[in-house]
LORO-621516 format. One record per residue (C-alpha): x, y, z. Coordinates in steps of 0.1 Angstrom, whole numbers, padded with zeros to 4 digits, always signed. Layout:
BEGIN
XYZ...
END
This chain:
BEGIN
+0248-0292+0183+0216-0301+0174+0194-0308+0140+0157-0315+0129+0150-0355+0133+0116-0361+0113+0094-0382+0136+0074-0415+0125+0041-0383+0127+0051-0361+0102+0069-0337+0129+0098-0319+0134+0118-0328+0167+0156-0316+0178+0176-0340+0185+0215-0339+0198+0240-0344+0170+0255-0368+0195+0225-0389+0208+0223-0421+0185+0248-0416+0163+0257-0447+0155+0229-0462+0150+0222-0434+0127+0222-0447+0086+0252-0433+0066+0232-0408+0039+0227-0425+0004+0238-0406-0025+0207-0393-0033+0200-0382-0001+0235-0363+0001+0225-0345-0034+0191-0332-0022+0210-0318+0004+0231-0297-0020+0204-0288-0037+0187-0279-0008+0217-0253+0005+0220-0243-0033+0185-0230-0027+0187-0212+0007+0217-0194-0012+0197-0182-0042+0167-0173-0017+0193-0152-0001+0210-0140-0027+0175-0129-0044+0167-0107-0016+0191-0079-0029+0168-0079-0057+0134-0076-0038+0124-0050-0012+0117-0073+0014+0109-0114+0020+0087-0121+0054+0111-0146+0069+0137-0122+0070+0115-0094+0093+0117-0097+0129+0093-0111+0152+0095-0092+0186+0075-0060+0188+0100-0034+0197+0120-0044+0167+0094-0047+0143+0076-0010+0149+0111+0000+0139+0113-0024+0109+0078-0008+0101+0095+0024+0089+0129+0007+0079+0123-0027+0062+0154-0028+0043+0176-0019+0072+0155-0047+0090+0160-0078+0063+0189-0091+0083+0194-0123+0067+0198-0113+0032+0230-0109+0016+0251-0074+0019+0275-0076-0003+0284-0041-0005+0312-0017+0022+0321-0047+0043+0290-0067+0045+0265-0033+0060+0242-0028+0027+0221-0045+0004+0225-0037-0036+0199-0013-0031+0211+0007-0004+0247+0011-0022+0226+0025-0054+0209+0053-0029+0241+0061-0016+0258+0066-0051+0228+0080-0061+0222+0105-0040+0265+0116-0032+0263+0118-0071+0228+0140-0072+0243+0162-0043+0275+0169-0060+0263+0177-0094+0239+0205-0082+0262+0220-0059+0291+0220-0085+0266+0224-0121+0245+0255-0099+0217+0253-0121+0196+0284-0105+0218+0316-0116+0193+0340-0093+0195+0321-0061+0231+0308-0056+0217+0293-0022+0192+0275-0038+0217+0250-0057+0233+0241-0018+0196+0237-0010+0187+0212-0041+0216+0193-0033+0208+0182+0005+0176+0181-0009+0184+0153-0036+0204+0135-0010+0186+0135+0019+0157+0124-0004+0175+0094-0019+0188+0083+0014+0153+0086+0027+0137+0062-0003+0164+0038-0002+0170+0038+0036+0211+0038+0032+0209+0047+0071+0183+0042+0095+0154+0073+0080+0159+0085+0115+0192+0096+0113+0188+0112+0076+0171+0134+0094+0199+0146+0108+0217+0159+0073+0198+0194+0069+0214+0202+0104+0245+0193+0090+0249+0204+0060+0227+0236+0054+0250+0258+0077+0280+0242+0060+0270+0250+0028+0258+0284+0042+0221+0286+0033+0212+0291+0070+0227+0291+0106+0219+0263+0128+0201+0280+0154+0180+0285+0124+0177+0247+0112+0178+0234+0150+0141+0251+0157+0128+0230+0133+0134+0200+0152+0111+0208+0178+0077+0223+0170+0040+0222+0179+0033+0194+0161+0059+0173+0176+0040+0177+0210+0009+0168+0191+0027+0136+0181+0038+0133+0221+0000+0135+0226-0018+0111+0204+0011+0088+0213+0007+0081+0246-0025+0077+0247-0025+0048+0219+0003+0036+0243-0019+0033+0271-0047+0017+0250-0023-0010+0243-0012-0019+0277-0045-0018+0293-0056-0040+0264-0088-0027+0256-0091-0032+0220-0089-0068+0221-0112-0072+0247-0139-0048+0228-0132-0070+0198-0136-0107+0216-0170-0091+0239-0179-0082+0199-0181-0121+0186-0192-0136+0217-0224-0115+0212-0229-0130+0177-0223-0162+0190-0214-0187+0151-0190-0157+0136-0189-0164+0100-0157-0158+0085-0175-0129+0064-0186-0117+0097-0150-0120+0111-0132-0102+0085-0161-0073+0090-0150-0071+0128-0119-0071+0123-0113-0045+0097-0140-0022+0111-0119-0022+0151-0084-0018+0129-0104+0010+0109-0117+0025+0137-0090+0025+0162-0063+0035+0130-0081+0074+0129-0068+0082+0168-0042+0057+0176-0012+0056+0149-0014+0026+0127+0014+0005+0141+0004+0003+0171-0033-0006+0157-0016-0030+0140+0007-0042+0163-0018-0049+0188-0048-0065+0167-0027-0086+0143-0012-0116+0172-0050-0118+0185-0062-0130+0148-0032-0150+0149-0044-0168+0179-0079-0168+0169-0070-0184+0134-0054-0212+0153-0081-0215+0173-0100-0223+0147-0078-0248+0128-0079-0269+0159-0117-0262+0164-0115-0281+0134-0094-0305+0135-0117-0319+0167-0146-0318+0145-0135-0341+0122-0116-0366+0149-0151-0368+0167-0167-0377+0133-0161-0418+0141-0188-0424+0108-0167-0410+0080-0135-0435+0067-0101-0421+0075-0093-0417+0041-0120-0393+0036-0118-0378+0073-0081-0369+0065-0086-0355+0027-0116-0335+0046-0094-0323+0073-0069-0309+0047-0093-0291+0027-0108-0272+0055-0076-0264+0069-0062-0249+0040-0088-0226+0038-0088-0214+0070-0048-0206+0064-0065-0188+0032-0089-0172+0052-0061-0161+0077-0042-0147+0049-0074-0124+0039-0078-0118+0078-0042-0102+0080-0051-0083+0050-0082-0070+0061-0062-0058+0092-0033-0042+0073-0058-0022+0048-0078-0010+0072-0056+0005+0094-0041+0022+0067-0073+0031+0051-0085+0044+0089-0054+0063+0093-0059+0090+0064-0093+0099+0081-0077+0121+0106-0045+0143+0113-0029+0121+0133-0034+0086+0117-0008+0090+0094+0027+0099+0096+0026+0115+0057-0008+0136+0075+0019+0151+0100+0043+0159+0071+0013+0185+0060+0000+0202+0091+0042+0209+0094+0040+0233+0063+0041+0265+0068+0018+0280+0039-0012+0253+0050-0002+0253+0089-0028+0278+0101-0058+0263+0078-0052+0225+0087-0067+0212+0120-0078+0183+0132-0114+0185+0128-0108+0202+0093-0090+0174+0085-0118+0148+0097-0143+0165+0069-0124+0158+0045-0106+0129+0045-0135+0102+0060-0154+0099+0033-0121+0088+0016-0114+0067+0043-0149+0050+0040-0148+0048+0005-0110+0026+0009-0120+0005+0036-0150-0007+0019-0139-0017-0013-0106-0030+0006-0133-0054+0023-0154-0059-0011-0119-0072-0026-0108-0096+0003-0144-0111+0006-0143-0119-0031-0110-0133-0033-0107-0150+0001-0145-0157+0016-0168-0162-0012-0159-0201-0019-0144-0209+0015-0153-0240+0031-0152-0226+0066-0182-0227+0089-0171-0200+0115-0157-0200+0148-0180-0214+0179-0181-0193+0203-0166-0220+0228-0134-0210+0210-0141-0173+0219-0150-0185+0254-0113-0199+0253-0096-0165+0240-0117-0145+0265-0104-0167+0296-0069-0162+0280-0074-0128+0281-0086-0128+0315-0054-0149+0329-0031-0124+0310-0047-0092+0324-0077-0096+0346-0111-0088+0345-0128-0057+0335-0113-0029+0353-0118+0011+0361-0085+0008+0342-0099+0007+0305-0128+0027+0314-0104+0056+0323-0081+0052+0293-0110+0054+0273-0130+0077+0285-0098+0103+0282-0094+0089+0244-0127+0098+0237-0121+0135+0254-0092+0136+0233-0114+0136+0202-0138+0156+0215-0111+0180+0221-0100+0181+0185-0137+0183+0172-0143+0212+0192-0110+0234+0184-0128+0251+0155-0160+0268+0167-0147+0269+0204-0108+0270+0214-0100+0292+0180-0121+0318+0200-0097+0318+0227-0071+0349+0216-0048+0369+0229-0051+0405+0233-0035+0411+0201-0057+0384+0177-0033+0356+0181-0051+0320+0187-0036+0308+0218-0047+0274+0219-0043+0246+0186-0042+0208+0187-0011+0202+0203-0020+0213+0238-0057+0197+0232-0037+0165+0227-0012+0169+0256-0040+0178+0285-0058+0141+0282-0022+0126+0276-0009+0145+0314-0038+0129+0331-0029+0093+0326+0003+0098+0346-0019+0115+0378-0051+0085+0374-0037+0056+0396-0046+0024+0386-0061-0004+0402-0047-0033+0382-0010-0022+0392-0014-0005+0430+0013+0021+0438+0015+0033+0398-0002+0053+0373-0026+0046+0342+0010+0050+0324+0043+0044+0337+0073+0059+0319+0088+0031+0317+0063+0017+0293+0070+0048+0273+0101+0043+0268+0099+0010+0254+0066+0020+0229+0072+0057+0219+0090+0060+0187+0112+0085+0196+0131+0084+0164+0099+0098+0146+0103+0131+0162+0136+0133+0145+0117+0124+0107+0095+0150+0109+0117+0175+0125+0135+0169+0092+0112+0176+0069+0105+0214+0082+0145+0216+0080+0143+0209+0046+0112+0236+0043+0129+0263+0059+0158+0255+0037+0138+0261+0004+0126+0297+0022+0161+0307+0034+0178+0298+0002+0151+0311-0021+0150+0273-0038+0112+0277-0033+0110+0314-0056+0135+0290-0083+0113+0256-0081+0078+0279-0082+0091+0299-0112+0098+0270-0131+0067+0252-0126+0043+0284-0129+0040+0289-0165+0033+0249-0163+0005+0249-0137-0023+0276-0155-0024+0257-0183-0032+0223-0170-0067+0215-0166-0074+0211-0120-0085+0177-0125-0056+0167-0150-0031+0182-0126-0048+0163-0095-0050+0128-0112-0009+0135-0125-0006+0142-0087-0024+0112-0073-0012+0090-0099+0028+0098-0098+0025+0102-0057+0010+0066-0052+0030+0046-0079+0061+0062-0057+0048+0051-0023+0042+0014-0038+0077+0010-0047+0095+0031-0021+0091+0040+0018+0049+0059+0016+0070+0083+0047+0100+0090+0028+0077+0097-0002+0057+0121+0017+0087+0139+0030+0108+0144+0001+0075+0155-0020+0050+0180+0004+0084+0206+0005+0087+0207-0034+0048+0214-0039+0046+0238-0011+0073+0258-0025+0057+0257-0059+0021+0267-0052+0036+0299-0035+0055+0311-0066+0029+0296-0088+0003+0315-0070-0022+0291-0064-0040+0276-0036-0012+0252-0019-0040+0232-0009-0052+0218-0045-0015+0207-0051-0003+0189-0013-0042+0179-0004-0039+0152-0037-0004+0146-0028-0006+0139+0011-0040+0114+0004-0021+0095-0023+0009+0086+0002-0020+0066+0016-0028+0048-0012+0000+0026-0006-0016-0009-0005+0000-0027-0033+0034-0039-0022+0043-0053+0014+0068-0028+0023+0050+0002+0013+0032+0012+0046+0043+0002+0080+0008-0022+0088+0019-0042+0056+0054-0043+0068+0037-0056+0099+0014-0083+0090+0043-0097+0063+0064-0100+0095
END
């Protein structure tokens, strides 16, 4: 019932179809031929998508649907074309499908391993779950599900067997570090550190900006998971970066000396490179907090996938961890910046933003949630025990044993004890509740990653059950000795990140860690110096815009 009138300004307006319809001009020829043309387009655009991974108009914009398209972007693209069973997949997804039925069906039927009869069953939900992972047929979620299925089915285990893998100490460390990014997010703290930040510099130059910016994403990405890092700092530079287009835009309208002609060809040159700028800003945000997130255990979801295997369980902790991955981290976010500042800041004709314009966010931000309250100095503080917890497991809580040697306490109940107390704190901005109400669990927590993980052990204890990990270590053994360590690591790296650029970084890092942990063991070498390489290089994912849930993100 209504369309887009163009206004006498340059704007868009709606307008009822019925509303001055007959004074409305009857569409010339021309006109009626660009408008063919026009739909002709939107259908090629649409069409196209079945070709590309993933277009930005085609994400959503809310934020409980978007921190699942961060994981799913292809079950996400809603707009696109699905030409395949009744309209529910793209081109791509009906390729997984086939792919992976066909992949299942030819192990179990060809049985390739003659000394492990199991291990065929095994390769096959392997292949398929693996395939339906990378080219998200169903929800990744609910792929999960298959090695529960079909591994007592196909009789390489009993389900009481599979269904312990669903649940697990590092689950509960998930639960942990969860709810306390959860909690960061609602008392807003982050964005206020990062606006109390600029105000204190005062002019922000944009190089200055993209600094700040990328060093909070970086920062916060190593103990809060890097959607919600993103999620929460990406709308702010939004709001910021129009800020500053209409900071200036006013500049130039109070210049009464310059000619019009000139004040608008001004106007248009500035403002397209603060939309540049913008671009780089999102960027900057995107990289870092993937760059942040392989500092620590629980930054990245492909981090999880490797404290979950059994041969490297007992050696990986969170501290351990820290060592030595922040260098790396370091290393990416840095030359992440170096890149952005060379492509996006180096020629831009962009003073910075006044701080009259931070004075405007930071009353924004005090109508939305209030002054600075005990609130955020309590959700903090327990954030910062939380770490302090985890740096202090190895030369303190590992001391802690049982009277038969057995470590009693690891990082999952380190997480969970500052995680309890947010739900005993009351708070002062919201009388009569918590620091965290349940409620605001329930609409943040994704649950459904609980169920991806849980997956991946399945698939682990299916390769020790059905001896696939004695057949896949045999056959890679002989291979393994005679390849230089830092050949082997850089065919690792190499193979690991070209897959997570053009598939899902989480379905690449649970379809991958299984296979080398089951080689090292019959290979007989340190597991470590295969799935360390491996794990990092799911990271390395900063290429293409569906590769790692912040890039998924900021393209929304």
């Amino acid at each position: 019932p209504f369309k887009l009138v163009k206004e006498s300004s340059g704007k868009l307006s709606s307008k009822s179809v019925g509303e001055g319809a007959d004074s409305e001009p009857e569409a010339t020829p021309l006109e009626r031929a660009n408008t063919l043309l026009s739909r002709a387009g939107s259908t090629l655009s649409r069409a196209g998508s079945n070709l590309k991974m993933q277009r930005a108009s085609t994400l959503p914009t809310d934020d409980n649907e978007l921190r699942h398209a961060a994981t799913m972007p292809m079950i996400f693209d809603v707009e696109s074309d699905r030409v395949c069973c009744c309209g529910l997949w793209k081109t791509q997804q009906m390729f997984g499908f086939f792919l992976g039925i066909a992949s299942a069906i030819l192990f179990i039927c060809w049985r390739p391993v003659r000394e492990y009869p199991s291990a065929n069953d095994m390769l096959g939900v392997t292949s398929l779950v693996a395939c339906f992972w990378v080219f998200e047929v169903i929800p990744v979620y609910m792929t999960a599900l298959f090695p529960l299925v079909m591994m007592p089915m196909l009789g390489v285990t009993s389900s009481e067997v599979v269904a312990r893998s669903y649940w697990s100490w590092l689950s509960l460390l998930v639960v942990g570090t969860y709810l306390l990014g959860i909690a960061l997010e609602e008392v807003h703290l982050p964005r206020r550190l990062v606006l109390n930040l600029l105000m204190r510099v005062g002019m922000v130059h944009p190089a200055a900006l993209l600094a700040c910016f990328m060093g909070i994403s970086w920062f916060l990405a190593m103990f809060c998971n890097s959607i919600a890092v993103t999620l929460l700092i990406t709308p702010f530079a939004i709001g910021l970066m129009s800020a500053a287009e209409d900071q200036v835009r006013d500049q130039i309208a109070s210049d009464s000396m310059e000619e019009e002609g000139e004040m608008s060809a001004e106007h248009t040159k500035v403002t397209k490179g603060i939309q540049c700028f913008a671009d780089g800003l999102l960027l900057g945000i995107a990289f870092a907090a993937t760059s942040g997130g392989m500092a620590t255990l629980t930054g990245a979801i492909g981090n999880y996938f490797l404290a979950a295997e059994s041969l490297v369980a007992h050696h990986i902790s969170w501290s351990r961890w820290f060592f030595f991955a922040f260098p790396i981290s370091v290393a990416c976010v840095l030359l992440a910046y170096a890149v952005l500042h060379m492509r996006y800041v180096r020629n831009l004709k962009f003073s910075g933003l006044e701080r009259k314009v931070l004075e405007e966010e930071y009353a924004n931000l005090q109508n939305e949630v209030g002054s600075f309250s005990r609130d955020e100095v309590l959700v903090g503080l327990l954030q910062v025990l939380q770490v302090l917890l985890f740096m202090l497991r190895s030369s303190v809580f590992d001391e802690v044993k049982s009277p038969y040697g057995e470590t009693l306490l690891n990082d999952a109940s380190l997480a969970c004890a500052p995680a309890l107390a947010l739900f005993f704190i009351p708070s002062v901005v919201r009388p009569g509740q918590a620091l965290l109400t349940w409620p605001a669990v329930h609409k943040k927590f994704d649950f459904g990653l609980l169920l991806l993980i849980g997956g991946s052990l399945a698939i682990s204890s299916g390769f020790v059950e059905s001896g696939l990990n004695l057949a896949v270590g045999q056959l890679v053994a002989h291979a393994i000795p005679r390849v230089h360590p830092f050949l082997l690591d850089l065919l690792i790296v190499l193979s690991v990140a070209l897959s997570a650029q053009l598939f899902s970084s989480i379905g690449v890092a649970a379809a991958v860690l299984p296979i080398l942990d089951a080689a090292a063991l019959s290979a007989v070498v340190n597991p470590l110096s295969l799935m360390l390489p491996a794990t990092v290089a799911t990271s390395f994912a900063f290429l293409l815009p569906t590769a790692t849930p912040a890039n998924v993100i900021v393209l929304a």
